[in-house]
N, C-alpha and C positions, 0 to 999 in steps of 0.2 A: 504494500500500500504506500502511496505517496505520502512525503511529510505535507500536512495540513491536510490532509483527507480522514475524512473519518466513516465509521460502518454505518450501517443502516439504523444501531442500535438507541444510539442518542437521537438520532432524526426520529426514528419511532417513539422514544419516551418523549420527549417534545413534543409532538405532534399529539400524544395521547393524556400530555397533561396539560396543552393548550383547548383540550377539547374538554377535559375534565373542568379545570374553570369558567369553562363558558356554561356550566350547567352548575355552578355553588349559585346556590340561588342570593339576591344581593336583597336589601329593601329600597322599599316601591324609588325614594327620592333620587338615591342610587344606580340604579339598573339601568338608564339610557347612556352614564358616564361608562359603563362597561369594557373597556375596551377588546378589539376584536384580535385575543389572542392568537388565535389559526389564523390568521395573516402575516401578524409581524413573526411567528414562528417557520410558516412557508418562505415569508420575503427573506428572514435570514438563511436558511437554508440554498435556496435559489442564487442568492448573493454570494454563498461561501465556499459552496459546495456543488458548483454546476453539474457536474459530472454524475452525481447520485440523486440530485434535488432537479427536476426537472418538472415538464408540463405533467408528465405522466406521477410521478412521488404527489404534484399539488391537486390532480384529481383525485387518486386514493385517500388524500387526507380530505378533502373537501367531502368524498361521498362517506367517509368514517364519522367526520360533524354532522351529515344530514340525515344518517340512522341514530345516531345516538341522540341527537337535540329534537330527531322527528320531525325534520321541516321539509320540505318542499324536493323529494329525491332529485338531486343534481341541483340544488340553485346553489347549494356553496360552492359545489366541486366546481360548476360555470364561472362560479366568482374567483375561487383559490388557481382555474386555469387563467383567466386571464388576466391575474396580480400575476400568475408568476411568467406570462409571454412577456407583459409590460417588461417585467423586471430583468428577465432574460436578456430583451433586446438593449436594456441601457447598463447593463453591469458592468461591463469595463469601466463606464466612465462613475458609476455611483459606489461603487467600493474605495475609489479614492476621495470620495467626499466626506471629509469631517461627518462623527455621526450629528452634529444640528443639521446639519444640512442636507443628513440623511434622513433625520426625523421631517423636515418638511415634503420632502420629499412621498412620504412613509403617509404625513396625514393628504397629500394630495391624491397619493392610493387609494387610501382608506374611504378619503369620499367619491371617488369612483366608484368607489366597490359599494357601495351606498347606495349609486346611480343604478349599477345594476339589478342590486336587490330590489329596489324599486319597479325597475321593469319589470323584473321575474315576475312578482305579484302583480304589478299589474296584467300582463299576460295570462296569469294563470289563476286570475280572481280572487287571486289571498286579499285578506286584507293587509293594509299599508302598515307601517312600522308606526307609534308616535312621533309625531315630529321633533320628540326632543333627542330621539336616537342619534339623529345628526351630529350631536355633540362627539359623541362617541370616536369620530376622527385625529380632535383634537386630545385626548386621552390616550389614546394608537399611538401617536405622534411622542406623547411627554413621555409613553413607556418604553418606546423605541430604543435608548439607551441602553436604560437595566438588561433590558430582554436580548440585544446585542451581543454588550457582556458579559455576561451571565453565559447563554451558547455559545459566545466564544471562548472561553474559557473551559468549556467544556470539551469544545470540541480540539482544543489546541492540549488538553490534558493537566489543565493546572488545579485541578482538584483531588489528584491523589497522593497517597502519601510516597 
């Protein structure tokens, strides 16, 4: 295995506790700040890890959210595909940005990915999100850091003894 590559194992545990938090249930005032873990977990991956983190890695996590949360089969995995083509096609140049500038980057995703949610339901009759959901980018955005690294540390091995 190359240096800075890592197995499937952490991308899995990631992906399976970014999906566990989006189901701790929060109170009412709370819950539209939520941020959308299974994105900034796909978007680091896809960013770090091209080689193992692909379109293909962010539908399997996306359709793994849409059985466990019970929402709409394939509107994450549609949303986690196309965070991570975005993200795909501009990674050379967004790995070298400063993470702020990552993080604006990361809430200008995040409300994309808003926009599609939107669609999806609208398309398919759901009803629409609260409109205070929309916040929720700006929370994406401020936990982009931690959640960087945090995974990167992980993935680069500086947590063991």
């Amino acid at each position: 295995m190359k240096r800075g590559q890592t197995g499937y194992g952490w991308m899995f545990a990631s992906v399976v506790l970014a999906i566990l938090l989006a189901l701790l249930p929060l109170p009412e005032l709370m819950a539209p700040l939520r941020p959308y873990w299974l994105a900034l977990v796909v978007a680091y991956w896809v960013l770090e890890n091209p080689d193992r983190a692909g379109l293909g890695f962010a539908f399997v996590a996306g359709l793994l959210a849409d059985v466990a949360q019970g929402a709409i089969l394939g509107e994450q995995a549609l949303r986690m595909v196309i965070l991570a083509f975005i993200l795909d096609r501009f990674r050379t140049r967004l790995r070298f940005f400063p993470i702020w500038q990552q993080a604006l980057v990361m809430c200008a995703l995040l409300i994309n990915d808003r926009i599609v949610s939107a669609i999806v339901h609208l398309l398919a009759g759901a009803p629409q999100a609260d409109p205070m959901y929309w916040l929720s980018p700006l929370t994406g955005a401020v936990m982009w850091g931690p959640v960087f690294v945090l995974l990167d540390a992980l993935r680069r091995g500086r947590g063991r003894s």
